[in-house]
PDB file of N, H, CA, C and O in Angstrom:
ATOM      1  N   UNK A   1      64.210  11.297 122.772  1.00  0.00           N
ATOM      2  CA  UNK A   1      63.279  10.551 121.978  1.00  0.00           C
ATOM      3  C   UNK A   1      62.286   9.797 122.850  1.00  0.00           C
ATOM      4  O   UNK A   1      61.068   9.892 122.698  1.00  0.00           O
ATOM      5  N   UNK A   2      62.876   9.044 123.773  1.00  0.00           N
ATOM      6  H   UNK A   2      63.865   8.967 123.897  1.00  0.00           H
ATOM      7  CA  UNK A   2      61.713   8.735 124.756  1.00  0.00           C
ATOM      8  C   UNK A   2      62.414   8.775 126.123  1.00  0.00           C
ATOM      9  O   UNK A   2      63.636   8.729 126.257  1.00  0.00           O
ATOM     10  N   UNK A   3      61.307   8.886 127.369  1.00  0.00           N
ATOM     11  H   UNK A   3      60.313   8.923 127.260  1.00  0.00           H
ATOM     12  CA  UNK A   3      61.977   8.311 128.621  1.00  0.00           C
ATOM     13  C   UNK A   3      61.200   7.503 129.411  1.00  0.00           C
ATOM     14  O   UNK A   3      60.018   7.267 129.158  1.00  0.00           O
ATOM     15  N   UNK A   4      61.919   6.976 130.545  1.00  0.00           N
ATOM     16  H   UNK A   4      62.878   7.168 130.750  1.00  0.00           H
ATOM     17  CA  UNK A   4      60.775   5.942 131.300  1.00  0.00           C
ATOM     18  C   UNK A   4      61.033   6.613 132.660  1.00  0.00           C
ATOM     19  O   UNK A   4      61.629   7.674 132.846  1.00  0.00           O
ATOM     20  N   UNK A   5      60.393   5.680 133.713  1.00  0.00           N
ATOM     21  H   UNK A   5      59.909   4.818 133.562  1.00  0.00           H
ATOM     22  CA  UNK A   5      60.982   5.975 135.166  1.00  0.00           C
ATOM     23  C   UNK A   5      62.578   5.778 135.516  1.00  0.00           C
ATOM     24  O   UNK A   5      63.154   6.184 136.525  1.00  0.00           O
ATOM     25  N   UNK A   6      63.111   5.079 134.462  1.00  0.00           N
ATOM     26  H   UNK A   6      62.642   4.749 133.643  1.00  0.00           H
ATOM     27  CA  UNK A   6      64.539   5.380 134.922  1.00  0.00           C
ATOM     28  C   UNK A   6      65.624   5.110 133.991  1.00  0.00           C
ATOM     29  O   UNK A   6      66.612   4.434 134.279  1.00  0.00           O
ATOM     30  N   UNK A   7      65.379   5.739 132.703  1.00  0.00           N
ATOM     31  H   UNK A   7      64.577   6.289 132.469  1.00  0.00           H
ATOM     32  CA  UNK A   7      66.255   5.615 131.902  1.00  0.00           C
ATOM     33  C   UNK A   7      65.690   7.205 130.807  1.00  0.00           C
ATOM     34  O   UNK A   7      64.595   7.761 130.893  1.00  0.00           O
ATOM     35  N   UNK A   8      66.836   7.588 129.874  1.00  0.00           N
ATOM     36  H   UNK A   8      67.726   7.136 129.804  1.00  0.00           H
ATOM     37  CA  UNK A   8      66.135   8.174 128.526  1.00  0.00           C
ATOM     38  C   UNK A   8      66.863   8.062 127.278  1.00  0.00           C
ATOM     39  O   UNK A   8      68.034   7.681 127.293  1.00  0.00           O
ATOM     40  N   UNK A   9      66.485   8.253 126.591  1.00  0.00           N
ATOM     41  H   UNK A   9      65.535   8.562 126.579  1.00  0.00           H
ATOM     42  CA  UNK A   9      67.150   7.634 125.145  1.00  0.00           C
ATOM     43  C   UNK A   9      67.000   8.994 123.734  1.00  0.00           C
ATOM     44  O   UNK A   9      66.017   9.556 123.249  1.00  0.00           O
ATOM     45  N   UNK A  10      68.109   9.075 123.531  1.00  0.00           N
ATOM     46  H   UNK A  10      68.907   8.618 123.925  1.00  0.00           H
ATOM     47  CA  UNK A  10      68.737  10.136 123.265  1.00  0.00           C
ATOM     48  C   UNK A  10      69.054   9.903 121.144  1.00  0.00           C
ATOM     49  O   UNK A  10      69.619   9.081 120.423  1.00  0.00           O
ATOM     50  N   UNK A  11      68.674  10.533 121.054  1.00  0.00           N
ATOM     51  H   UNK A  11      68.216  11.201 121.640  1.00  0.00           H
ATOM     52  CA  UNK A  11      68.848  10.192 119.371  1.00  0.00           C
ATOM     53  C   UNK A  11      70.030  10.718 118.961  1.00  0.00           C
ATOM     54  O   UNK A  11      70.204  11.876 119.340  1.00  0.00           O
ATOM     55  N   UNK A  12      71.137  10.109 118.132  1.00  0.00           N
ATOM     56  H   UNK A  12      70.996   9.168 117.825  1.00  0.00           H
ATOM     57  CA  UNK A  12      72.550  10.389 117.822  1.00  0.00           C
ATOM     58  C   UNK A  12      72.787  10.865 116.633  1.00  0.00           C
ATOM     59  O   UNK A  12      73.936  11.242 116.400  1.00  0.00           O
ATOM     60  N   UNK A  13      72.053  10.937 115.886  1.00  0.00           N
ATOM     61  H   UNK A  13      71.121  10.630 116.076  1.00  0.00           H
ATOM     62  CA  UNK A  13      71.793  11.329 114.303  1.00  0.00           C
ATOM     63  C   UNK A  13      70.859  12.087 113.847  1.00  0.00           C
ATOM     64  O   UNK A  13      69.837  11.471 113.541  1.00  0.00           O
ATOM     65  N   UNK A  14      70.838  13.203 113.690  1.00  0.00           N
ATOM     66  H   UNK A  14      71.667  13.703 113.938  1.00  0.00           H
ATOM     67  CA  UNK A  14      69.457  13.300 112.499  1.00  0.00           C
ATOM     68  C   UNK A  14      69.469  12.875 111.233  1.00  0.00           C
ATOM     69  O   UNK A  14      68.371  12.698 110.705  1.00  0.00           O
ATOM     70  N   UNK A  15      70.680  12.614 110.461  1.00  0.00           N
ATOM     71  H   UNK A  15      71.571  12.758 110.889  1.00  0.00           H
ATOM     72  CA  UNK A  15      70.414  11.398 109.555  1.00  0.00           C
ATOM     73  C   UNK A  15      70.185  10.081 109.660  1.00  0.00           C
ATOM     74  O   UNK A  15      70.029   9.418 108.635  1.00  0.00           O
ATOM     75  N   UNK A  16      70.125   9.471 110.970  1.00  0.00           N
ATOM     76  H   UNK A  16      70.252  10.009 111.803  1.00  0.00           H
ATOM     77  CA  UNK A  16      69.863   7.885 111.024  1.00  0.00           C
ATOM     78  C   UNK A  16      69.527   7.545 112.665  1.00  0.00           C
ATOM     79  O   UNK A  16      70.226   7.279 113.642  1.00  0.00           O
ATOM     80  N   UNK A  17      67.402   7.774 112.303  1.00  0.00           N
ATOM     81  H   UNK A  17      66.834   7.989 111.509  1.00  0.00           H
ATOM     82  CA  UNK A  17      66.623   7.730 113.855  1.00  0.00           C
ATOM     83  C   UNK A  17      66.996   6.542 114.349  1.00  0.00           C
ATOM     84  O   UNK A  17      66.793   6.257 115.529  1.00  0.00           O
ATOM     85  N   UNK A  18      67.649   5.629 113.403  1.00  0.00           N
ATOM     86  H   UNK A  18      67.815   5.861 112.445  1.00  0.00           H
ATOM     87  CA  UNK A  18      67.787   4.471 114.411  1.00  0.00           C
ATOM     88  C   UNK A  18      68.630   4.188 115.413  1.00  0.00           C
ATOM     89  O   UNK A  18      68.492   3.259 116.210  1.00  0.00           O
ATOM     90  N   UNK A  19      69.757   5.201 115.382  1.00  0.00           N
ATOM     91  H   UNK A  19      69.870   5.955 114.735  1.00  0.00           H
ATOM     92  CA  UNK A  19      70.966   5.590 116.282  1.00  0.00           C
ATOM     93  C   UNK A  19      70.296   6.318 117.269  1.00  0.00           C
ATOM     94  O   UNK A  19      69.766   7.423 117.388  1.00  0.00           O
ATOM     95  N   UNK A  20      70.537   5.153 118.046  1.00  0.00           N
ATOM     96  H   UNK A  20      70.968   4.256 117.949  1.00  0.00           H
ATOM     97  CA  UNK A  20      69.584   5.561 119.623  1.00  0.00           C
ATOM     98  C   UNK A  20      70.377   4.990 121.134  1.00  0.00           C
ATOM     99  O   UNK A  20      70.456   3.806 121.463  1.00  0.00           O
ATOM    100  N   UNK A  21      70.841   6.000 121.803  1.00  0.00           N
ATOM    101  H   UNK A  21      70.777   6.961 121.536  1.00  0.00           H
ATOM    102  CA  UNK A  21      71.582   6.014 123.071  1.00  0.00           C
ATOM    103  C   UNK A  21      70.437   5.425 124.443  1.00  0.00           C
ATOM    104  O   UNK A  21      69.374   6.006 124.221  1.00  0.00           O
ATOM    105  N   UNK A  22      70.370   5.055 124.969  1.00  0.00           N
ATOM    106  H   UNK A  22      71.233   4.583 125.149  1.00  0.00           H
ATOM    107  CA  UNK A  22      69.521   4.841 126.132  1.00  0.00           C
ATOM    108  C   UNK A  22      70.672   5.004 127.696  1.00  0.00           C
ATOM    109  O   UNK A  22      71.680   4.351 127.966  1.00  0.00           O
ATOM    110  N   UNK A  23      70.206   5.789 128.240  1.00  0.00           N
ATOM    111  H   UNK A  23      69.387   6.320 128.022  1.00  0.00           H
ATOM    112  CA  UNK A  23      71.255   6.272 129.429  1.00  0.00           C
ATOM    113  C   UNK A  23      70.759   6.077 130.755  1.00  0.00           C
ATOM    114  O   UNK A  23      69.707   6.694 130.925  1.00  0.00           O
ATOM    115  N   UNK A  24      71.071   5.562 131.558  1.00  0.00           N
ATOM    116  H   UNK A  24      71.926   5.062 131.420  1.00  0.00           H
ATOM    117  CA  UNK A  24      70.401   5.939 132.700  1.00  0.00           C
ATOM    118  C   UNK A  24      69.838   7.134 133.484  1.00  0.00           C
ATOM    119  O   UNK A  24      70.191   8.197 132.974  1.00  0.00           O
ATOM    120  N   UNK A  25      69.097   7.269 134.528  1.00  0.00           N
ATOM    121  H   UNK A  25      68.810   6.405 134.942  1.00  0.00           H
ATOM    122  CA  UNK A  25      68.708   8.684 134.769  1.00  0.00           C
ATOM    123  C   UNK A  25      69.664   8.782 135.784  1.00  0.00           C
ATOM    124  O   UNK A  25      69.606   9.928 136.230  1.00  0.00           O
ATOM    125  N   UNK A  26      70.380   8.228 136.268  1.00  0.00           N
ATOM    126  H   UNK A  26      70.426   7.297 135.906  1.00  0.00           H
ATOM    127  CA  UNK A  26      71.193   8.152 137.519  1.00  0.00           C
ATOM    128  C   UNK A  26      72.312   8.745 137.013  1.00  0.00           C
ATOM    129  O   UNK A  26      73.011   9.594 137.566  1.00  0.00           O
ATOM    130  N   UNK A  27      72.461   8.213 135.841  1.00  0.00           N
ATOM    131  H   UNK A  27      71.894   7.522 135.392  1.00  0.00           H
ATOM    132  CA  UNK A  27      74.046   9.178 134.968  1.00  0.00           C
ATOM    133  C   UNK A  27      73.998  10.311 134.493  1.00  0.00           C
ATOM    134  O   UNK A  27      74.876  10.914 133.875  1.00  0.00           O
ATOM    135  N   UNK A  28      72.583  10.754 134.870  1.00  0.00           N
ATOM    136  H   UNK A  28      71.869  10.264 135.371  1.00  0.00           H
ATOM    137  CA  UNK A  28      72.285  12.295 133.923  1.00  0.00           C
ATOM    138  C   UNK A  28      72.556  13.534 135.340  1.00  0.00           C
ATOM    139  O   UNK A  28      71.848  13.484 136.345  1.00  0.00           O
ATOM    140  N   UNK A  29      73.463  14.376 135.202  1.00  0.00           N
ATOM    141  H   UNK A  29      74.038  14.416 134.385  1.00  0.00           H
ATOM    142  CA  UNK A  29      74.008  15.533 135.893  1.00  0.00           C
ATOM    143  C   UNK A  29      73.166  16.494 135.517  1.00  0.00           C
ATOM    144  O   UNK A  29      72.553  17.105 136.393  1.00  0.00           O
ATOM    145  N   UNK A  30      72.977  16.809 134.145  1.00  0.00           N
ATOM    146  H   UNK A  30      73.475  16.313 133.433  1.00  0.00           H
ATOM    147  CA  UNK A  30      72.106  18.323 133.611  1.00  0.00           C
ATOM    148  C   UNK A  30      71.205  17.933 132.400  1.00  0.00           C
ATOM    149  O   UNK A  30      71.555  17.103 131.561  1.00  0.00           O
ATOM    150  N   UNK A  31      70.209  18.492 132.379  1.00  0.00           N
ATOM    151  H   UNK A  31      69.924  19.167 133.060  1.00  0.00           H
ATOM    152  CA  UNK A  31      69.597  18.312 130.896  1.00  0.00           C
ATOM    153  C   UNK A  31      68.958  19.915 131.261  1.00  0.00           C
ATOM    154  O   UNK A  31      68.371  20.408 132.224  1.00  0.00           O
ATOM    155  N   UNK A  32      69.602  20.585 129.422  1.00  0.00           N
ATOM    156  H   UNK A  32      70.079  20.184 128.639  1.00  0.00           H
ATOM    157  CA  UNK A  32      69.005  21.355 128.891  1.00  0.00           C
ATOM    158  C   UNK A  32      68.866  21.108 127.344  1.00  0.00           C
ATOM    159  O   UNK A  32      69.590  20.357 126.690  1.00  0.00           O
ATOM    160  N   UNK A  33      67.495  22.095 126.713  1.00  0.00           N
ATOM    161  H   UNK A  33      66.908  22.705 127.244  1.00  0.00           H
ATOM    162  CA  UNK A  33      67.466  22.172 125.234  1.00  0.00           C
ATOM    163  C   UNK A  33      68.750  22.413 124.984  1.00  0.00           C
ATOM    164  O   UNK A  33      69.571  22.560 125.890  1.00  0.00           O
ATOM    165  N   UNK A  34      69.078  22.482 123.566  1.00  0.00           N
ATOM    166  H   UNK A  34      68.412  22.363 122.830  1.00  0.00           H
ATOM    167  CA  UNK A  34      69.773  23.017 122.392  1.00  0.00           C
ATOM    168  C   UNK A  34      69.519  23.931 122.096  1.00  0.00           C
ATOM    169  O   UNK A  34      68.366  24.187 121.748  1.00  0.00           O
ATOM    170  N   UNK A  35      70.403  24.746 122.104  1.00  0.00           N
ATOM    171  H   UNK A  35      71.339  24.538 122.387  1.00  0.00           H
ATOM    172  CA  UNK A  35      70.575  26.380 121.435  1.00  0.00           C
ATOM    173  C   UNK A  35      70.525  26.319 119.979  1.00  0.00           C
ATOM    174  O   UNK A  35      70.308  27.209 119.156  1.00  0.00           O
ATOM    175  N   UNK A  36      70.863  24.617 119.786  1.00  0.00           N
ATOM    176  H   UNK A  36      71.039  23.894 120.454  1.00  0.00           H
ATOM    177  CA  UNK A  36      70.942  24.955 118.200  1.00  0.00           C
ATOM    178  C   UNK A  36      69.559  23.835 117.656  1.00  0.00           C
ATOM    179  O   UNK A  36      69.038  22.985 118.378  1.00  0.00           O
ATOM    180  N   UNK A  37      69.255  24.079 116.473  1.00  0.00           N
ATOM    181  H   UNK A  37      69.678  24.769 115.886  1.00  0.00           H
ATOM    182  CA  UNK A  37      68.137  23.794 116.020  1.00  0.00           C
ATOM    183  C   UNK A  37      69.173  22.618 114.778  1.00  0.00           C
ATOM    184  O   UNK A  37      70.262  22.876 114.266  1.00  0.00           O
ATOM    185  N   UNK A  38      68.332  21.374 114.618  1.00  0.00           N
ATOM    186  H   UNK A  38      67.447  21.165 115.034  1.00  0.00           H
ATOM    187  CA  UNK A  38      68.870  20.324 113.801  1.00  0.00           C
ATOM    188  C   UNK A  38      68.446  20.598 112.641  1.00  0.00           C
ATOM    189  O   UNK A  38      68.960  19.888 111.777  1.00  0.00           O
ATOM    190  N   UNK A  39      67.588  21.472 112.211  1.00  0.00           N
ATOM    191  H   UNK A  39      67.170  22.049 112.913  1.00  0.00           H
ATOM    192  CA  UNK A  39      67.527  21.938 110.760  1.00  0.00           C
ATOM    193  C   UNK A  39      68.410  22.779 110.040  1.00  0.00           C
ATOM    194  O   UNK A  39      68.883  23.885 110.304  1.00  0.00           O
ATOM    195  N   UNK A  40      68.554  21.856 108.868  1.00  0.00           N
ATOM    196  H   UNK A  40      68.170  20.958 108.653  1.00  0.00           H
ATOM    197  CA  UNK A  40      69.831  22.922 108.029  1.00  0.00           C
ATOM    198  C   UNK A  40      68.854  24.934 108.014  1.00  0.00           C
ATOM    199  O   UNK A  40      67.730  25.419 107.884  1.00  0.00           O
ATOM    200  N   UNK A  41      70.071  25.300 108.209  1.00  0.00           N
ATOM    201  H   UNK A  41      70.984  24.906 108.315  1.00  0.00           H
ATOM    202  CA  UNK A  41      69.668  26.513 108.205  1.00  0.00           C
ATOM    203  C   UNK A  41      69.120  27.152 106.619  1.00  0.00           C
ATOM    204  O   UNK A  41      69.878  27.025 105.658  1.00  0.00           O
ATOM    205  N   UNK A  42      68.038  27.694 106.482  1.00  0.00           N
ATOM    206  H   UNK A  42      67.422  27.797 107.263  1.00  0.00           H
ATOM    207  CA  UNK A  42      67.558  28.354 104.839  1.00  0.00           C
ATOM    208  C   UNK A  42      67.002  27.440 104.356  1.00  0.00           C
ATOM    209  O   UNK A  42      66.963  27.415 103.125  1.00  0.00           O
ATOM    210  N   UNK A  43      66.362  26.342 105.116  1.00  0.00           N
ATOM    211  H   UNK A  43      66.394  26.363 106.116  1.00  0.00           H
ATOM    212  CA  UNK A  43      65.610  25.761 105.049  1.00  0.00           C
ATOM    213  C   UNK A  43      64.457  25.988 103.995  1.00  0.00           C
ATOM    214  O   UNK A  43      64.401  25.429 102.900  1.00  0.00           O
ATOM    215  N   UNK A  44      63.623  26.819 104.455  1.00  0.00           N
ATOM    216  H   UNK A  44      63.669  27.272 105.345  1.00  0.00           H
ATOM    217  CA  UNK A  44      62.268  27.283 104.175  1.00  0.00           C
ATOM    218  C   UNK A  44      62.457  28.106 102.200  1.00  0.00           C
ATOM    219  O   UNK A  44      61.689  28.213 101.244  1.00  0.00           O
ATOM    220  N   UNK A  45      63.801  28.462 102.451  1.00  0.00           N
ATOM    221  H   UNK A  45      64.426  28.375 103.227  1.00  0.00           H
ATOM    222  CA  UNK A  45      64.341  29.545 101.585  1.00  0.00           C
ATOM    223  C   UNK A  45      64.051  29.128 100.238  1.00  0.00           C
ATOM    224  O   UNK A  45      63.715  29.913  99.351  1.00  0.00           O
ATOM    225  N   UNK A  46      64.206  27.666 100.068  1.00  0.00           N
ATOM    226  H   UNK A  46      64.479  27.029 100.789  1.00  0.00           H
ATOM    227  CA  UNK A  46      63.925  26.746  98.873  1.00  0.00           C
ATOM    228  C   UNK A  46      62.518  26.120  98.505  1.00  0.00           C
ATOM    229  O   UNK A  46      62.229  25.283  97.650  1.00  0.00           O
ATOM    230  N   UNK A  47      61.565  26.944  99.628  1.00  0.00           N
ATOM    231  H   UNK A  47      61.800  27.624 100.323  1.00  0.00           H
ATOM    232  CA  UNK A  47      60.328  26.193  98.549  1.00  0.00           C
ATOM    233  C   UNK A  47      59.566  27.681  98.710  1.00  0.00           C
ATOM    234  O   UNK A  47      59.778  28.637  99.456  1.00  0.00           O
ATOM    235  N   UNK A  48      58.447  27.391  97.518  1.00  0.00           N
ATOM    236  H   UNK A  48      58.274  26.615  96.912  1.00  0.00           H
ATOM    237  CA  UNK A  48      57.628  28.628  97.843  1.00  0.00           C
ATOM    238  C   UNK A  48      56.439  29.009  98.597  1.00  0.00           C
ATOM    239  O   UNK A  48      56.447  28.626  99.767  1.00  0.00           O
ATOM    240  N   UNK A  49      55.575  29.568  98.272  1.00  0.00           N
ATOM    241  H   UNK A  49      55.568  29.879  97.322  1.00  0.00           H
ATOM    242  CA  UNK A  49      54.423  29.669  99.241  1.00  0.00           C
ATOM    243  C   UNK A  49      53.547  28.321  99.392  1.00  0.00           C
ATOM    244  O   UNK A  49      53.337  27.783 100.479  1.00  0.00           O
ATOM    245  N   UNK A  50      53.090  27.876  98.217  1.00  0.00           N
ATOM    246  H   UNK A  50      53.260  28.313  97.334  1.00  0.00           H
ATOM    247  CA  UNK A  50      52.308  26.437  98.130  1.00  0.00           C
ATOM    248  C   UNK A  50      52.817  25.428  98.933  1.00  0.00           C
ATOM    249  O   UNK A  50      52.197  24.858  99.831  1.00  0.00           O
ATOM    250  N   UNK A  51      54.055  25.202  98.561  1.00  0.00           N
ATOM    251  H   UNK A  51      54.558  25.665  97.831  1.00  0.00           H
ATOM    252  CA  UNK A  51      54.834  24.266  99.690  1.00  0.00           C
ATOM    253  C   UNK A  51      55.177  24.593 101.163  1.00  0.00           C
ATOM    254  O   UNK A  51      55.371  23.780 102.067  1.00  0.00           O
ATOM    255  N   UNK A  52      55.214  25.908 101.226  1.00  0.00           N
ATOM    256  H   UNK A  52      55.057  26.569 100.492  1.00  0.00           H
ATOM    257  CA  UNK A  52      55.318  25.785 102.680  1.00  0.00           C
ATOM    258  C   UNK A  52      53.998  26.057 103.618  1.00  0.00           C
ATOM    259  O   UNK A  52      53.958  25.835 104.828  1.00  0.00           O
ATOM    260  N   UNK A  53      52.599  26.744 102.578  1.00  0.00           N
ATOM    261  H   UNK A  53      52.632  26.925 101.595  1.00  0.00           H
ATOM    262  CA  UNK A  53      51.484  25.694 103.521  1.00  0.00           C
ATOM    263  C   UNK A  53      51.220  24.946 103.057  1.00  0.00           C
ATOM    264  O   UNK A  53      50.012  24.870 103.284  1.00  0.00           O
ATOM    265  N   UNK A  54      51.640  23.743 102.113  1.00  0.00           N
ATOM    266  H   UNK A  54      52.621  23.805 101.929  1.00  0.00           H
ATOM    267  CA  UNK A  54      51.362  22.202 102.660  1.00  0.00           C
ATOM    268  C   UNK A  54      52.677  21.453 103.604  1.00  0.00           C
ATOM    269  O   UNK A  54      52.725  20.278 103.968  1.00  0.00           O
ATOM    270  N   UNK A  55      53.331  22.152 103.766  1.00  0.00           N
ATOM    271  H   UNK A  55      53.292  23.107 103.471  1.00  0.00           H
ATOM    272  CA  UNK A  55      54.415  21.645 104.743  1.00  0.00           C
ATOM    273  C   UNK A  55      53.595  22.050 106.104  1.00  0.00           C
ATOM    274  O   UNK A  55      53.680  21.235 107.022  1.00  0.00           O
ATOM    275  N   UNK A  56      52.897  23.096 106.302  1.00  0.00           N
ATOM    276  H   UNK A  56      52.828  23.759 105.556  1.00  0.00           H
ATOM    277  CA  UNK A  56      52.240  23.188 107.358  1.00  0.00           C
ATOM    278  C   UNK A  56      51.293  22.297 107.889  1.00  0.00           C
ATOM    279  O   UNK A  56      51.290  21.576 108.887  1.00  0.00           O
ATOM    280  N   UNK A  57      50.382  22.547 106.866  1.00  0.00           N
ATOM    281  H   UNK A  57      50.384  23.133 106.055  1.00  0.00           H
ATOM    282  CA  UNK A  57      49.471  21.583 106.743  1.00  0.00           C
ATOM    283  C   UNK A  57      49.856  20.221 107.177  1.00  0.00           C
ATOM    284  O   UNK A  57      49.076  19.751 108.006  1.00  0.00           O
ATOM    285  N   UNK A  58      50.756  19.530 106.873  1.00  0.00           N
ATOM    286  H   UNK A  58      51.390  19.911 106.200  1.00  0.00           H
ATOM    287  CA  UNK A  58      51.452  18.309 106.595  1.00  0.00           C
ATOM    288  C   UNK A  58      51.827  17.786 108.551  1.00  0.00           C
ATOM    289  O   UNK A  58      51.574  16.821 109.271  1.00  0.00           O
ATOM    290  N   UNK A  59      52.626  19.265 108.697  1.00  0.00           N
ATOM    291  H   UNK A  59      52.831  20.050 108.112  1.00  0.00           H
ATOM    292  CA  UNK A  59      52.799  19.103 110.304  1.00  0.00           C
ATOM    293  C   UNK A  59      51.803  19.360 111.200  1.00  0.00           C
ATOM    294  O   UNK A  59      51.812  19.067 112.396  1.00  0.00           O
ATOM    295  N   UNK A  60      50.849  19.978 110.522  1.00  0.00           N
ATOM    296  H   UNK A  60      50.842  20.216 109.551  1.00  0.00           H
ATOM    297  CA  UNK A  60      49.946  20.430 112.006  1.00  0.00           C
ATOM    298  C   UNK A  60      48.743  18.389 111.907  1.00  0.00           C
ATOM    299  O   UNK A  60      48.033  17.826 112.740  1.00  0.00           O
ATOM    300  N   UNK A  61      49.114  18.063 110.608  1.00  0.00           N
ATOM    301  H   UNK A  61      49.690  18.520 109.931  1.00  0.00           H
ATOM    302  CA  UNK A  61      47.849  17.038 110.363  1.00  0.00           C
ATOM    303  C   UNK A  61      48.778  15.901 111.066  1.00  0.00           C
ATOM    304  O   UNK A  61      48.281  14.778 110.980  1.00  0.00           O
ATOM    305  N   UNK A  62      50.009  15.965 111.736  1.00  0.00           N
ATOM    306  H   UNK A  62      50.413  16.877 111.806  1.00  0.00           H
ATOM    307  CA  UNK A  62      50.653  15.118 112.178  1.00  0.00           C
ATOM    308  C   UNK A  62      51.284  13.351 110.767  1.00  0.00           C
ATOM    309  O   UNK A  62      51.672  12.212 111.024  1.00  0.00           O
ATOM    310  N   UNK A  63      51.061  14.063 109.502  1.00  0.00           N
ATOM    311  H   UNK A  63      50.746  14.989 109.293  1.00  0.00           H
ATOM    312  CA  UNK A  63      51.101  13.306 108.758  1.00  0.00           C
ATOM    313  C   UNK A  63      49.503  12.608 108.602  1.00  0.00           C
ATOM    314  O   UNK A  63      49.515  11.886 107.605  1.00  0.00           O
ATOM    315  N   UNK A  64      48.573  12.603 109.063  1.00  0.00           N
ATOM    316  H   UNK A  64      48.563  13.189 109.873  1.00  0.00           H
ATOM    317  CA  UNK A  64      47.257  11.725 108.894  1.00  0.00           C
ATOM    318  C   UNK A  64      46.264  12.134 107.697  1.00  0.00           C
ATOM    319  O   UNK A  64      45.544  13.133 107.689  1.00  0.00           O
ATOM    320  N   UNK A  65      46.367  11.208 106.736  1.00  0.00           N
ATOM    321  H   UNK A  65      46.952  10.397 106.743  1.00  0.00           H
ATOM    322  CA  UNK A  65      45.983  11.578 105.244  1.00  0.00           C
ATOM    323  C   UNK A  65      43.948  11.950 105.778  1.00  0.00           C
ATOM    324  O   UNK A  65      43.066  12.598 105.215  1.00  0.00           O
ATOM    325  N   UNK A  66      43.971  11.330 106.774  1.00  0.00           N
ATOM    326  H   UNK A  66      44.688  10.803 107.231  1.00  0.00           H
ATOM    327  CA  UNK A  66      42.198  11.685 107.417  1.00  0.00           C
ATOM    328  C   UNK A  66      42.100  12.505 108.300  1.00  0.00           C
ATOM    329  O   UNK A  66      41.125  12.427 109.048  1.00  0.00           O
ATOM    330  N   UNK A  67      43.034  13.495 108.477  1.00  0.00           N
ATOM    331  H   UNK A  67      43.825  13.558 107.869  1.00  0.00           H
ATOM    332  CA  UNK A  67      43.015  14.674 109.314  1.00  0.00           C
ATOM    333  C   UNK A  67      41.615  15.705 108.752  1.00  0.00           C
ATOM    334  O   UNK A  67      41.293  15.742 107.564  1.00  0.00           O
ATOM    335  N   UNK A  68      41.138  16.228 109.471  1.00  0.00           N
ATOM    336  H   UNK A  68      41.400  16.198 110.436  1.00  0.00           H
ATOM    337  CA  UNK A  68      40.099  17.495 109.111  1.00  0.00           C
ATOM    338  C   UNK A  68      40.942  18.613 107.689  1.00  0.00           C
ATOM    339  O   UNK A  68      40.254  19.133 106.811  1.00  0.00           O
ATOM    340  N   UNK A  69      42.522  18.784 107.766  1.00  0.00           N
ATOM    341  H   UNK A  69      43.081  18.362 108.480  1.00  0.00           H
ATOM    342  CA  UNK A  69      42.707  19.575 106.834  1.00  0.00           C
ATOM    343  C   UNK A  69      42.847  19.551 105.962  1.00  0.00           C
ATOM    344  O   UNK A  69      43.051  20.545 105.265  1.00  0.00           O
ATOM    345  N   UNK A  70      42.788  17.889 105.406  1.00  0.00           N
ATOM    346  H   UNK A  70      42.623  17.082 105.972  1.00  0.00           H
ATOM    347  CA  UNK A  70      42.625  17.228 104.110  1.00  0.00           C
ATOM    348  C   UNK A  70      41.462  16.887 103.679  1.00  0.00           C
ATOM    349  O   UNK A  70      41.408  16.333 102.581  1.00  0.00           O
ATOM    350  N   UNK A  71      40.445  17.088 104.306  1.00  0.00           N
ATOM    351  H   UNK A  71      40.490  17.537 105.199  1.00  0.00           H
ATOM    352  CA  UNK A  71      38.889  17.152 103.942  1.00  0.00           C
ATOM    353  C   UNK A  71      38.109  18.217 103.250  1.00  0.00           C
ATOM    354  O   UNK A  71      37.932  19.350 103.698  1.00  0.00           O
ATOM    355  N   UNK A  72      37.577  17.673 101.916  1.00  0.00           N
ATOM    356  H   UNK A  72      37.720  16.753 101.552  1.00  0.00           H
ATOM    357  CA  UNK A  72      37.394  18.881 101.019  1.00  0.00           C
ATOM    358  C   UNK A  72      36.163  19.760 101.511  1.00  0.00           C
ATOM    359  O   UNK A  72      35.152  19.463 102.147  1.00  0.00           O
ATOM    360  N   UNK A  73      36.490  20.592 101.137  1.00  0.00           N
ATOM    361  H   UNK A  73      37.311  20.833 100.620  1.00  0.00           H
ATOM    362  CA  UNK A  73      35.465  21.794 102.392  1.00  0.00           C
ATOM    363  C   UNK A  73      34.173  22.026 100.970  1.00  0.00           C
ATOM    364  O   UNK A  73      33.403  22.954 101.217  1.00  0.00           O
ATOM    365  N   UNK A  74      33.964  21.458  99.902  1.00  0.00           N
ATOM    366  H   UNK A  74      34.589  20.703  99.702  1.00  0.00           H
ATOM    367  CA  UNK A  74      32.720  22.059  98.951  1.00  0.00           C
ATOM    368  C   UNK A  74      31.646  21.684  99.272  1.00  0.00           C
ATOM    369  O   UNK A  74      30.651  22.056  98.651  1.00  0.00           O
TER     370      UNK A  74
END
């Protein structure tokens, strides 16, 4: 979730961002990604086309209701 020059902080939940580890870098042996992905799997499976490009939409606009892709193009 974040790091500095000598620490990083590690999120413990994906149900609750506020559960937050902060470790030293001195205690860290290995860092790799996750093989596994924190999204329930079939995700996508439950909405339809409309929703999943405004779910796009939604992520690429970083959430910002004044992004360019919420600007009416007429």
């Amino acid at each position: 979730m974040d790091e500095t020059a000598d620490s990083i902080s590690i999120g413990i939940s994906i149900y609750d961002p506020s559960l937050v580890k902060t470790v030293s870098l001195s205690e860290v042996m290995n860092r790799e990604k996750s093989a596994i992905s924190p999204m329930p799997p079939g995700l996508l499976n439950r909405l339809n086309e409309q929703e999943i490009v405004d779910l796009m939409g939604y992520i690429q606009s970083g959430g910002n209701a004044e992004h360019e892709l919420y600007q009416n193009s007429e």
